[in-house]
C-alpha positions as CSV (number, residue, x, y, z in Angstrom):
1,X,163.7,179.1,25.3
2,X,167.1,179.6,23.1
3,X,169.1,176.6,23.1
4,X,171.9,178.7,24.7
5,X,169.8,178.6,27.6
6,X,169.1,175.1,27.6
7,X,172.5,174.3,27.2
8,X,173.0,176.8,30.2
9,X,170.3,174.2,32.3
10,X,171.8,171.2,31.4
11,X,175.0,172.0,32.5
12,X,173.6,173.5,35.7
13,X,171.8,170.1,36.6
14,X,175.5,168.2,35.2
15,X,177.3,170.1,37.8
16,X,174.3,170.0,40.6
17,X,173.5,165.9,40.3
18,X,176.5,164.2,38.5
19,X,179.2,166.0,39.3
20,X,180.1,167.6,35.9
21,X,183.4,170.2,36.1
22,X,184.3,171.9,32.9
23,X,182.2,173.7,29.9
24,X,179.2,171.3,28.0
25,X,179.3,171.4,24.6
26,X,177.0,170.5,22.1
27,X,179.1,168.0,20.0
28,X,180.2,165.9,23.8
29,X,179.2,162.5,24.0
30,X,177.6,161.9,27.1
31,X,179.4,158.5,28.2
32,X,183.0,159.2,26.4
33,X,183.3,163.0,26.9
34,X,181.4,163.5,30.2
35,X,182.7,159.8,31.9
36,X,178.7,159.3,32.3
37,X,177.9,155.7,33.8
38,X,174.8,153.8,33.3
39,X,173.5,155.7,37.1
40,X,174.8,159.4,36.7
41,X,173.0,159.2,32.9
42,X,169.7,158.1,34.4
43,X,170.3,160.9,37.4
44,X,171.0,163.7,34.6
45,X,167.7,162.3,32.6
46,X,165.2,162.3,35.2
47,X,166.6,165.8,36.7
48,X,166.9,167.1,33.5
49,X,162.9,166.3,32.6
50,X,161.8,168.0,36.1
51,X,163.8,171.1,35.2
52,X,162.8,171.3,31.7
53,X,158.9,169.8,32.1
54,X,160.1,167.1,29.1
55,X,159.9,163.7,28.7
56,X,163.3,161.9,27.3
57,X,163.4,159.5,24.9
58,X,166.4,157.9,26.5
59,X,167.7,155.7,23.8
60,X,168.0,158.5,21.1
61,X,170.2,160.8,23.6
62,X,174.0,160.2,22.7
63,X,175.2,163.8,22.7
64,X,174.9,167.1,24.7
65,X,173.1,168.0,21.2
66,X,170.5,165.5,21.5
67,X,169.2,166.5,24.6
68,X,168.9,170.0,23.8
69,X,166.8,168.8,20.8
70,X,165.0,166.4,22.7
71,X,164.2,169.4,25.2
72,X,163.4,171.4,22.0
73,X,161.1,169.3,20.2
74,X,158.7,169.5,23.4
75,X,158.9,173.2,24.2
């Protein structure tokens, strides 16, 4: 998986669970850029481990790039 794609299925589950509107990129912080509160981060987490089959290291997740590693490291 390319990380285009998982950037593609991130934003998908942003815009299906928390509400996301606009284009996810890479360098976004996820509770400045994307207005992510302590609930919406833990609905985009768990939604995006069932989509991508990963387990999130939650405290190491800042970005948009983080969590396409994150999903990375465990494909």
């Amino acid at each position: 998986m390319t990380e285009a794609e998982i950037l593609d299925g991130i934003a998908d589950v942003a815009r299906r669970h928390v509400g996301w509107e606009g284009t996810l990129r890479p360098e976004q912080s996820l509770v400045e850029d994307l207005g992510l509160d302590s609930l919406k981060l833990l609905t985009l987490a768990v939604e995006v481990e069932n989509r991508f089959r990963v387990r999130l290291d939650d405290e190491a997740i800042v970005t948009v790039d983080d969590l396409v590693a994150a999903i990375q490291a465990q494909r």
